[in-house]
ZALUMFI-563920 format. One line per 10 residues: number of its first residue (from 1); their letters; for each residue y, x, z of N, C-alpha, C. Coordinates in steps of 0.001 Angstrom, whole numbers, plus 500000, padded with zeros to 6 digits. Atoms other than C-alpha are relative to their C-alpha. Layout:
// residues N
NUM> a> Y X Z Y X Z Y X Z  ...
END
This chain:
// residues 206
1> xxxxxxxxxx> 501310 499340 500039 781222 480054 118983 500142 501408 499430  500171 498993 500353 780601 483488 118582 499253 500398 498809  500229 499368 501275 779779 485124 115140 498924 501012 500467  500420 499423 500088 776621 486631 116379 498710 499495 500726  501078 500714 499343 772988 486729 118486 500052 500771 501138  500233 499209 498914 772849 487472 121740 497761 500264 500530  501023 499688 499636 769323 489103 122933 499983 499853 501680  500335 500101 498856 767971 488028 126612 499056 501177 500618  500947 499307 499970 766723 490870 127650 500146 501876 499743  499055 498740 500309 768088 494752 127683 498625 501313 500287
11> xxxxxxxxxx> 501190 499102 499525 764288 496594 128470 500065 500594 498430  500405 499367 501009 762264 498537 125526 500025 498755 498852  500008 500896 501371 761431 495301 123685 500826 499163 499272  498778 500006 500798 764831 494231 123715 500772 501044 498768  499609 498529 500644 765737 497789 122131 499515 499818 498549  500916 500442 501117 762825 497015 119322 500767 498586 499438  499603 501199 500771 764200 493357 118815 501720 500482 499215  498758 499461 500453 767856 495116 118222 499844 500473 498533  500617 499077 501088 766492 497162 115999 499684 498760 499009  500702 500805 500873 764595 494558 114090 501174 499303 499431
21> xxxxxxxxxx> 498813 500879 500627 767684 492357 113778 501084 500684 499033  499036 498880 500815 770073 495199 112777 499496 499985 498640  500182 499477 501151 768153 495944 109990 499702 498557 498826  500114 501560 500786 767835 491950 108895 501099 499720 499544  498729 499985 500202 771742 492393 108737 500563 499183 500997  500086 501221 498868 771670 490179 111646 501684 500514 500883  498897 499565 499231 775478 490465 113947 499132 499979 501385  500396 499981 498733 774149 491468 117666 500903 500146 500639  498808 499841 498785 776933 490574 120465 499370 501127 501185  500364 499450 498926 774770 492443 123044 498906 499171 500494
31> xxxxxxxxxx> 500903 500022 499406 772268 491859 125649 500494 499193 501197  499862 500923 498228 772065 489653 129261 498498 500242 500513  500869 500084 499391 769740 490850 131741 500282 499847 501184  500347 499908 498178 769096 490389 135585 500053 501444 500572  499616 499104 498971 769082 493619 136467 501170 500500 500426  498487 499633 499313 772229 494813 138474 500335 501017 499497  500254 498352 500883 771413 498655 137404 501182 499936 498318  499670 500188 501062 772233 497436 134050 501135 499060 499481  499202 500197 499978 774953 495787 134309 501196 500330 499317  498862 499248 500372 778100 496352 132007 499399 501889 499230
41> xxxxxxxxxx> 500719 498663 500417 775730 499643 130670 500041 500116 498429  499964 499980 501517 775497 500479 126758 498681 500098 499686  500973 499895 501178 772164 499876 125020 499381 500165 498605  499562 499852 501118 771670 501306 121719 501271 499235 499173  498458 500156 500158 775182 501295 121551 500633 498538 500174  499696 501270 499764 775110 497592 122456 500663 499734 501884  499739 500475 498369 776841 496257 125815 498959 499364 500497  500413 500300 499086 774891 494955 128572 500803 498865 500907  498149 501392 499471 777534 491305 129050 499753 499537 501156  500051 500015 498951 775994 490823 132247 498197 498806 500661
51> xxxxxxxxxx> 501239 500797 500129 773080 488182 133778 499658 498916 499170  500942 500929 500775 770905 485834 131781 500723 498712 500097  499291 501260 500211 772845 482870 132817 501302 499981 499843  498514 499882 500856 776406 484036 131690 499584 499707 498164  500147 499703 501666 774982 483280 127917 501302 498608 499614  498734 501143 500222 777177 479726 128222 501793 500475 499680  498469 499898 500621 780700 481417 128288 499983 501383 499136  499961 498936 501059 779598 484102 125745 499554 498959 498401  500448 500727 501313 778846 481260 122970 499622 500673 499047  500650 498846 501311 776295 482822 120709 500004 499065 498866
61> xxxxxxxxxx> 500588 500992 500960 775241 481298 117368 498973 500256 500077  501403 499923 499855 771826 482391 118260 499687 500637 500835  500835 498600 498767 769496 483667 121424 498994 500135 499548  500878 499539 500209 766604 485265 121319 499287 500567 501828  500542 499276 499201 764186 486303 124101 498955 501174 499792  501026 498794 500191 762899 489828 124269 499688 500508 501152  500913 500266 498890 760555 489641 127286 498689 500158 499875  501372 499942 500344 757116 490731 126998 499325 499132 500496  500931 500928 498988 755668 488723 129869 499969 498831 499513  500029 501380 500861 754701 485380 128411 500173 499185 500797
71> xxxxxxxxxx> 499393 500774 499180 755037 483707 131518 501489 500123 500780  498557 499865 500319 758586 485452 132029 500877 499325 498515  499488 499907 502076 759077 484543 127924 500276 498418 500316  499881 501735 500519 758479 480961 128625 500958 499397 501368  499163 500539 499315 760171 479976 131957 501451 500660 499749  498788 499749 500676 763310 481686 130478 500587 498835 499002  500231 500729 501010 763046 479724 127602 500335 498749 500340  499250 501881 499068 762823 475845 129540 500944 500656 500568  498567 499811 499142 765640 477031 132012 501207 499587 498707  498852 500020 501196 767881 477733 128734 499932 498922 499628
81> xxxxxxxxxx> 500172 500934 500787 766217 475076 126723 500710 498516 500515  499525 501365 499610 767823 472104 129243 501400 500265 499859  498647 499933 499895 771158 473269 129187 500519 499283 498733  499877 501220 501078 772736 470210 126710 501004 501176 498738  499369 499021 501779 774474 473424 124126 499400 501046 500077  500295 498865 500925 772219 475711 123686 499640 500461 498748  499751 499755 501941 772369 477649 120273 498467 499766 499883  502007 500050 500852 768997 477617 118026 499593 501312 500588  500941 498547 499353 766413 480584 119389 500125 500360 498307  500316 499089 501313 766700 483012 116294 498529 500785 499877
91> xxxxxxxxxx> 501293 499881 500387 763444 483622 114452 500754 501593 499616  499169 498965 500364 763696 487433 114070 498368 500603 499118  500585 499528 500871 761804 488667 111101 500021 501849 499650  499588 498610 500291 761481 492786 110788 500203 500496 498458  500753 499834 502263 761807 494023 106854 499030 500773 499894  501401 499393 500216 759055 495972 107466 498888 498897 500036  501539 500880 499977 756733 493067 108173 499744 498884 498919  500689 501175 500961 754620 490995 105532 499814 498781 500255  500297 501482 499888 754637 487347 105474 499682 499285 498620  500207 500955 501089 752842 485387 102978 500507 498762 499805
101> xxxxxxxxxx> 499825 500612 500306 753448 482666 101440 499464 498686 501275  500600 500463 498611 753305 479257 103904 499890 499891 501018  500348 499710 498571 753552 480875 106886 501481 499048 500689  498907 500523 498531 755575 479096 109877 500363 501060 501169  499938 499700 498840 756995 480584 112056 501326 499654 501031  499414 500522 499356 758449 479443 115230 500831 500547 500449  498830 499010 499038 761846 479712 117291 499888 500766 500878  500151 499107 499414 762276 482399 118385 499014 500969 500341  501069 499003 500549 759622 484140 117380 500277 501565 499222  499702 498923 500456 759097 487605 116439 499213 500632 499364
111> xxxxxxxxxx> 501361 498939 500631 757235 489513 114027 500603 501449 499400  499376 498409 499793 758149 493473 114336 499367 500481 498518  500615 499301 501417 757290 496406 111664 498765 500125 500212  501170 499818 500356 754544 496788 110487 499071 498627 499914  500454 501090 499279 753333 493367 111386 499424 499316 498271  500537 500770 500617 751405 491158 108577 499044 498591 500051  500865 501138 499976 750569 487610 108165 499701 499466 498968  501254 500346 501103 748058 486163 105976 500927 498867 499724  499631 501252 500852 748766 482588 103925 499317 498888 501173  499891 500859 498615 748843 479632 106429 499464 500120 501150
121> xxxxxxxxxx> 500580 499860 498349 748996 480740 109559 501485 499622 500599  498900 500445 498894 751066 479105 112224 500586 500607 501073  499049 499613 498668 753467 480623 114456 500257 499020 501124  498587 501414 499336 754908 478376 117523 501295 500677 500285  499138 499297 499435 757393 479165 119312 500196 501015 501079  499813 498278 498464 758449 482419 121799 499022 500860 499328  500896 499293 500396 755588 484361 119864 500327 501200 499947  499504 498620 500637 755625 487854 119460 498626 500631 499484  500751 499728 500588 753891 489571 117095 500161 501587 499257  499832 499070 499319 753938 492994 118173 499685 501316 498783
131> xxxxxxxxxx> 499741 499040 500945 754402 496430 115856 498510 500480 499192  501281 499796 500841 751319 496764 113469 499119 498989 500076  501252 501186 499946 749619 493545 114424 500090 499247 498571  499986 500510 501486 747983 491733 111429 498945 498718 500351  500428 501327 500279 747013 488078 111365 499597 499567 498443  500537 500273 501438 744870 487062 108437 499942 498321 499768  499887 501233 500410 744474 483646 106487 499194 498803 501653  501078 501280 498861 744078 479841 108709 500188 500435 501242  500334 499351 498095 744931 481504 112239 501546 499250 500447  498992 500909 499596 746985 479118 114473 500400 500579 501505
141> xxxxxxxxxx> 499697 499031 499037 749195 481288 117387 500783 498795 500825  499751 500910 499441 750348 478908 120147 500750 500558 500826  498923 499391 499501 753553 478950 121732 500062 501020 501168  500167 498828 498614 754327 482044 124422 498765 501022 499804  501391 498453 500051 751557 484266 122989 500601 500881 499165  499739 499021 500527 751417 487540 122279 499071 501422 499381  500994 499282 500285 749527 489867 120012 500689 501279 500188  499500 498533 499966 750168 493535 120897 500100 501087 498931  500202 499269 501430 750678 496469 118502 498275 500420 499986  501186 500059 500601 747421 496954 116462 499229 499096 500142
151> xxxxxxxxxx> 500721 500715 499735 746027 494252 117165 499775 499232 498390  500480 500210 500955 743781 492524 114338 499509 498544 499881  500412 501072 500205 743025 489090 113579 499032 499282 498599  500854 500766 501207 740267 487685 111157 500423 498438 499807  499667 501189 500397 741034 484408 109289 499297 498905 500643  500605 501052 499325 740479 481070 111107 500159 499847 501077  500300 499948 498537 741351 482354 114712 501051 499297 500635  499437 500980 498617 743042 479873 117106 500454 500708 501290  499060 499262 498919 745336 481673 120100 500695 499129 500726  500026 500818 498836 745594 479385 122848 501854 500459 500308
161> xxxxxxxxxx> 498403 499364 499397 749779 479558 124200 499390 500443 501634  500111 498753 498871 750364 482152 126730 499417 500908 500012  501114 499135 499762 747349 483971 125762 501027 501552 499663  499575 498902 500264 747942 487586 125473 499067 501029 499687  500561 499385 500470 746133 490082 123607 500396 501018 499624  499281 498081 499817 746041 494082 124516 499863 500349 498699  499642 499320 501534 746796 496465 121826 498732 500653 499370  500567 499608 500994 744549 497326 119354 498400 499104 499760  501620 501218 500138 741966 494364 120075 499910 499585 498917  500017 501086 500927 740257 492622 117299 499273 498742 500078
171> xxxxxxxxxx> 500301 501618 500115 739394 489001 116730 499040 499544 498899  501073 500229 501506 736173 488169 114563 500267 498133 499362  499592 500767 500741 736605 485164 112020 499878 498855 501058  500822 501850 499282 736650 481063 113722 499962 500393 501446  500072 499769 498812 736984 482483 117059 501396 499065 500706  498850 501028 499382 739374 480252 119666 500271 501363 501755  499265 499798 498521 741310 482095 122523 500474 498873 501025  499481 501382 499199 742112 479795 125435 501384 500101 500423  498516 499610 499216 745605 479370 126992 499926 500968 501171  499587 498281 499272 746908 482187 128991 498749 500943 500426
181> xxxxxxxxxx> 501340 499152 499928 743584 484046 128255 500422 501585 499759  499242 498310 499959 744303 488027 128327 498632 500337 499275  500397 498224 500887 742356 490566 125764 500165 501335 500384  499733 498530 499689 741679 493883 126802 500061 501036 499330  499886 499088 501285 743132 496470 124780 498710 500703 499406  501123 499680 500574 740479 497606 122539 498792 499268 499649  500992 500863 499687 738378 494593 123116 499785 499630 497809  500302 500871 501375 736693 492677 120030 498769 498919 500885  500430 501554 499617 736080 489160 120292 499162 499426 498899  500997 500399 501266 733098 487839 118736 499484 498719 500595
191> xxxxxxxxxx> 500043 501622 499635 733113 484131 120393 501273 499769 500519  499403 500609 500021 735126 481922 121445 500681 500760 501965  499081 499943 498533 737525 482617 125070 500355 499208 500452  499266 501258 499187 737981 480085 127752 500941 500122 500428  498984 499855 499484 740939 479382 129243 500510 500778 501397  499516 498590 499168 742992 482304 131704 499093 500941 500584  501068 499460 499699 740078 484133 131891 500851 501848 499256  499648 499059 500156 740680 488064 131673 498550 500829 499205  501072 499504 500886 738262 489259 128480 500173 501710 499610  499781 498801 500421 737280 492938 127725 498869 500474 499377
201> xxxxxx> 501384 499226 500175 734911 495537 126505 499501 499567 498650  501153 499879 501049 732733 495543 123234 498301 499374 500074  498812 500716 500608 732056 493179 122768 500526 499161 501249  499190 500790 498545 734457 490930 125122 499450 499161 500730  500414 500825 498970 733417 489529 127988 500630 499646 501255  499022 500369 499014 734460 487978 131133 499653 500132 501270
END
């Protein structure tokens, strides 16, 4: 096994997760993406070891997916997840971001700079929790979602998996997002969101 983490994923938010890990002291072998372009290429100074399913004869001690798309984030994720050795998904923590006391958070999850979470709030897993976003007390984030940078969360709020929420939306207290429900950047949510419904506007609607 390799002495390090490989990142799935060689775009911008791979670049950001590099970053994030580097500075956790984290070892990064490099990157595996699909595109051909990128292939064998250098990413902040990292190699480019080739496609997504060469991660087997690169034995990591940890992957990570850095994939924005939540429905790219998660069928990545099962594919890998059946293969009978894959390593643990590395939880990648930024040192810029606040975590209280309590908090969970899931494999392979990510919470960037700036990022702050309140006292029991649940992560699942694949999460990302995107550069300035701030989750406050009691808020439960369900696997494959993603809060964007600035985005704001009041205590109590429920985030359906898959959902995805644009950048700089906020979330008023006890509110429930549905699964793969989308937020429109800027939006504020002052009820509850059904499920894959595309919410926007001031206040959000559908």
């Amino acid at each position: 096994m390799a002495e390090g983490i490989l990142i799935i994923g060689a775009g911008g938010h791979g670049k950001v997760i590099a970053e994030a890990l580097r500075r956790q002291g984290q070892v990064v072998l490099g990157f595996l993406d699909d595109a051909p372009q990128l292939s064998r290429q250098q990413v902040l100074g990292l190699p480019v070891l080739g496609a997504c399913q060469h991660w087997p004869t690169l034995a990591p001690e940890g992957l990570v997916i850095a994939i924005g798309s939540n429905t790219i984030r998660q069928r990545l994720a099962q594919q890998l997840a059946a293969h009978p050795q894959v390593p643990p998904w590395t939880r990648v923590v930024h040192p810029a971001a606040t975590l209280a006391e309590a908090v969970q958070v899931g494999p392979g999850s990510v919470c960037l700079a700036g990022s702050i979470v309140g006292v029991d709030v649940v992560l699942g897993a694949h999460v990302i929790l995107n550069t300035g976003a701030t989750i406050d007390h009691d808020c439960t984030i369900g696997d494959f979602a993603h809060l964007a940078p600035g985005v704001h969360l009041a205590g109590g709020v429920t985030v359906g998996s898959g959902a995805l929420i644009g950048i700089g939306a906020c979330v008023l207290p006890g509110c429930h997002i549905g699964e793969q429900a989308t937020i429109g950047a800027g939006a504020v949510v002052t009820g509850d969101i059904p499920p894959g419904v595309v919410a926007k506007g001031i206040p959000a609607r559908w």
